[in-house]
C-alpha positions in Angstrom: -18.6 16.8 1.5 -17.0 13.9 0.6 -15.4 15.2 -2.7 -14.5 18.0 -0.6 -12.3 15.5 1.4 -11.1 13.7 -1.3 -10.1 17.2 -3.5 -7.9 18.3 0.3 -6.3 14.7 0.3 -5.4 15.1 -3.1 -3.8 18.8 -3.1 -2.0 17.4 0.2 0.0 14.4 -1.5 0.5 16.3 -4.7 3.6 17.5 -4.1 4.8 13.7 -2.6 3.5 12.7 -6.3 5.4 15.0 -8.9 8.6 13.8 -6.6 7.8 9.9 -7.1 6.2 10.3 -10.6 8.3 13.6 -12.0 6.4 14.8 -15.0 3.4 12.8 -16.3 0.6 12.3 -19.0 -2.9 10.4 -18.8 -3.4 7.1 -21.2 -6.2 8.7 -23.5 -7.8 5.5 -23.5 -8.4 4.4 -19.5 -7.3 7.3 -17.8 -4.4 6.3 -16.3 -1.8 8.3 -14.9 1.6 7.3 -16.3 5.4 9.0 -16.0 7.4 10.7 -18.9 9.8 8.3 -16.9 8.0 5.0 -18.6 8.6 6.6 -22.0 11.2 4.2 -23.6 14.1 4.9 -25.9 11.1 5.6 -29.2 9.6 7.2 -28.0 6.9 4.8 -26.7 4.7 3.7 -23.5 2.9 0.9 -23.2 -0.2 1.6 -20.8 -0.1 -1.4 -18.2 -3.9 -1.4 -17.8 -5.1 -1.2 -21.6 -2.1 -2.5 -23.4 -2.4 1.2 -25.8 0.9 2.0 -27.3 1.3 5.5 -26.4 3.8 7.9 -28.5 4.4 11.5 -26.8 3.9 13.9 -30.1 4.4 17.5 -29.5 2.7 19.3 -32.1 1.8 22.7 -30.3 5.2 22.9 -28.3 4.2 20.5 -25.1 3.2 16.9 -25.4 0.5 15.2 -26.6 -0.3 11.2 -25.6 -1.2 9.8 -29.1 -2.2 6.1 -29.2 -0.3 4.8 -32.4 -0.9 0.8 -31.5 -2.4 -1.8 -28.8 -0.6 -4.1 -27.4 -2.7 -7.5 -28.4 -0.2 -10.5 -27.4 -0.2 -9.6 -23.8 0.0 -12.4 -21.3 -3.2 -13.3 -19.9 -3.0 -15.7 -17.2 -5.8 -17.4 -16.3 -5.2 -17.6 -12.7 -3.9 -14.1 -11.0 -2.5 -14.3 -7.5 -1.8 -11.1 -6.8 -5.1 -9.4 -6.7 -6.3 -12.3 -4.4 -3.3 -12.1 -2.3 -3.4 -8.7 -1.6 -6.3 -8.7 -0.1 -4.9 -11.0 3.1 -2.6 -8.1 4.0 -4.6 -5.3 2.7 -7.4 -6.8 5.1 -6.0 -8.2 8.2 -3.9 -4.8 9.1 -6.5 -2.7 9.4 -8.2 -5.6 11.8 -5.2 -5.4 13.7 -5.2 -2.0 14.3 -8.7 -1.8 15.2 -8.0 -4.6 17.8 -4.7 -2.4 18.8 -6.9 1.0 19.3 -9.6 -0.6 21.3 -6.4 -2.1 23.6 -5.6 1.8 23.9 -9.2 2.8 24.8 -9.6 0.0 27.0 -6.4 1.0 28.8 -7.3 5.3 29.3 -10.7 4.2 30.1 -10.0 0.7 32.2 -13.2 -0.8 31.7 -12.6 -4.5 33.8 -15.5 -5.9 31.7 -13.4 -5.7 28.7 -11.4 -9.2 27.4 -8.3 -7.5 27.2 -6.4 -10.3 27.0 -8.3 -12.1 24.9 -7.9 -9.0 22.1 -4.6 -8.7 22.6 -3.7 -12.0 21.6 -5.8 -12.1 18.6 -4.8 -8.5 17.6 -1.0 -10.0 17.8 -1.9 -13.2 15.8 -3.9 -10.8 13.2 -0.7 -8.6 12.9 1.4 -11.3 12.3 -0.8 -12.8 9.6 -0.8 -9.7 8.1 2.8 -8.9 7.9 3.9 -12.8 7.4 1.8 -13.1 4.4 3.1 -10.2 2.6 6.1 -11.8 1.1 3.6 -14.3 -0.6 2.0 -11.5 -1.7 5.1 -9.1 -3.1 5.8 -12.3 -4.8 3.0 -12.7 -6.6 3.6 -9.0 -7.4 6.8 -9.3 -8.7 5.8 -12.8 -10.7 2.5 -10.7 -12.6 4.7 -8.1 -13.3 6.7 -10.1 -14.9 4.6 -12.2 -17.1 1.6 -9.4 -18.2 3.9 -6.4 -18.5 6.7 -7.8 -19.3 9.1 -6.8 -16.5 8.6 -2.9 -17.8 10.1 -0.7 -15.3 6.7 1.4 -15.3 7.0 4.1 -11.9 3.5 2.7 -10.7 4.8 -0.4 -10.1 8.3 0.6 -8.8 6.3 2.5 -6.5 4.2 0.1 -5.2 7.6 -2.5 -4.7 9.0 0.8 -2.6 5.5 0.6 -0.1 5.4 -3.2 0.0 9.1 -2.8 1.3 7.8 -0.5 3.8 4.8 -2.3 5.0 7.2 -5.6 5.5 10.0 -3.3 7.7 7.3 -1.2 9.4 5.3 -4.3 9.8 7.9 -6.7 10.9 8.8 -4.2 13.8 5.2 -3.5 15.2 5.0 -7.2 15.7 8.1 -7.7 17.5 7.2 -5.0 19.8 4.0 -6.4 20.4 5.4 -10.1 20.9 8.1 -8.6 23.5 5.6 -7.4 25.7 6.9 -3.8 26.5 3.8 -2.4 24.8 1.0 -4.6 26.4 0.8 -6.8 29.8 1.0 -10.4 29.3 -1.4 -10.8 31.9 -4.2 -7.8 31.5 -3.7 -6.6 27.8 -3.6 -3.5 28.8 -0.8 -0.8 27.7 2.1 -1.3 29.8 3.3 2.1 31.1 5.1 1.6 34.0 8.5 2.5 32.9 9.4 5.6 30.6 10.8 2.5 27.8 7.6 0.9 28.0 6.0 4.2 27.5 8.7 4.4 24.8 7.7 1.3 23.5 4.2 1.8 23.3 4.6 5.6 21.0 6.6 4.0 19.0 4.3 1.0 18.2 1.2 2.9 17.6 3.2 5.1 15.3 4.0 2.2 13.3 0.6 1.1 12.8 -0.6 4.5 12.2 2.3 5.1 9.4 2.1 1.5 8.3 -1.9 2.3 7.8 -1.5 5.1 5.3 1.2 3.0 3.6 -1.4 0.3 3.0 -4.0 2.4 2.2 -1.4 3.5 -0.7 -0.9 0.3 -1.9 -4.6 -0.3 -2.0 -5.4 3.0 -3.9 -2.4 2.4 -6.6 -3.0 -1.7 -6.6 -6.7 -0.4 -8.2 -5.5 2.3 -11.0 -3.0 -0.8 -12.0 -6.5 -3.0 -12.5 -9.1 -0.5 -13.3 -7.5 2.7 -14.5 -9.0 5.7 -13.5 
C-alpha cells in the first residue's frame, strides 16, 4: 500500500519535475538524478554525491551517461553545517503546525479543558524558531555548496535555493499573522472568527502552513538524494 502511495505521489509531481529539471539522466554510479542542464561546455557532469565524471556519449542515437573520471580532490570538510542545520527548520515547522491544527480542533470542538493559550504561545515561539533559523541554515547551504561542489550551478541545488526562498517568504508571513492576533485570541487561543478579516486572516494562515509543509517536505526529500543518492 505504501508503494502504491508513493508510485501516485510520484506520477502527480512528474510533470512539476520535467519543468524544473527539463531533460535528465541517472549517475550510473549512485543513482542520482541529474539535468542535461548540469552538462558543462565538454561535454561533462560532475555528480554532486559521488564525485563521477559523467560524459553524455550517444552511441545508439539517444544518450548514454558514461563515467570517464572521478572527481578525487573534492573538499571534504570536516565539520558540515548544513545537514545539522537543516534539521532545526526541517523539525520545528512541522511542530508548529501540529500545535496550529490542534488550536483549530480545539476551536470547532471547544473543549474548555484544553490550554489553548498555553499552545498557542508555544506554537508561535516554535514557528518563529523555525522560520528565524532558516537564514542560518540557507547559509550554510550556500557556504557547502561552495566549498564541496565548487559553486556548480547543478539544478538540484538551484532548486532547493528556489524552496528555501519560499519557506523564508511563506514562513515569515504565517508568523506575522500569528503575532498580530487576527488569527487567534490573545486571551483564549482559540481561532478568532468574529469578523469576515479575521475569518480572512485565519484561511489564509492555515494555507500557509499547509503550502509551506509540502515545501519543506521538498526540501527534506531533495536535501537527502544530495547526501545519499538514490
Amino acid at each position: 500500500m505504501i508503494k502504491d502511495l508513493m508510485d501516485i505521489a510520484g506520477r502527480a509531481v512528474r510533470p512539476f519535475k520535467r519543468r524544473a529539471y527539463g531533460r535528465t539522466f541517472v549517475c550510473p554510479v549512485c543513482h542520482l538524478e541529474l539535468a542535461f542542464a548540469d552538462v558543462d561546455g565538454n561535454g561533462l557532469a560532475v555528480c554532486p554525491v559521488c564525485g563521477a565524471v559523467i560524459s553524455l556519449e550517444a552511441p545508439y542515437g539517444h544518450a548514454v551517461p558514461v563515467v570517464v573520471d572521478m572527481e578525487i580532490n573534492r573538499a571534504q570538510p570536516k565539520l558540515r553545517l548544513h545537514p545539522m542545520a537543516s534539521h532545526l527548520p526541517v523539525g520545528l515547522f512541522p511542530v508548529a503546525c501540529l500545535g496550529a491544527g490542534v488550536l483549530l480542533v480545539a476551536s470547532l470542538l471547544a473543549p474548555a479543558a484544553w490550554p489553548t493559550a498555553l499552545i498557542e504561545r508555544a506554537t508561535l515561539l516554535v514557528l518563529a524558531l523555525a522560520v528565524g533559523l532558516s537564514p542560518l541554515t540557507i547559509a550554510a547551504g550556500v557556504s557547502d555548496w561552495r566549498r564541496r561542489y565548487g559553486g556548480r550551478p547543478y539544478r538540484i541545488i538551484r532548486l532547493k535555493l528556489a524552496f528555501s526562498a519560499c519557506f523564508v517568504v511563506l514562513g515569515g508571513l504565517a508568523v506575522a499573522l500569528h503575532a498580530s492576533g487576527a488569527v487567534f485570541s490573545p486571551a483564549t487561543g482559540l481561532i478568532a472568527a468574529a469578523s469576515p478579516l479575521e475569518l480572512l486572516a485565519a484561511v489564509a494562515y492555515f494555507a500557509t502552513l499547509a503550502v509551506n509543509l509540502v515545501v519543506v517536505g521538498t526540501l527534506g526529500h531533495v536535501g537527502g538524494n544530495l547526501v545519499f543518492g538514490r
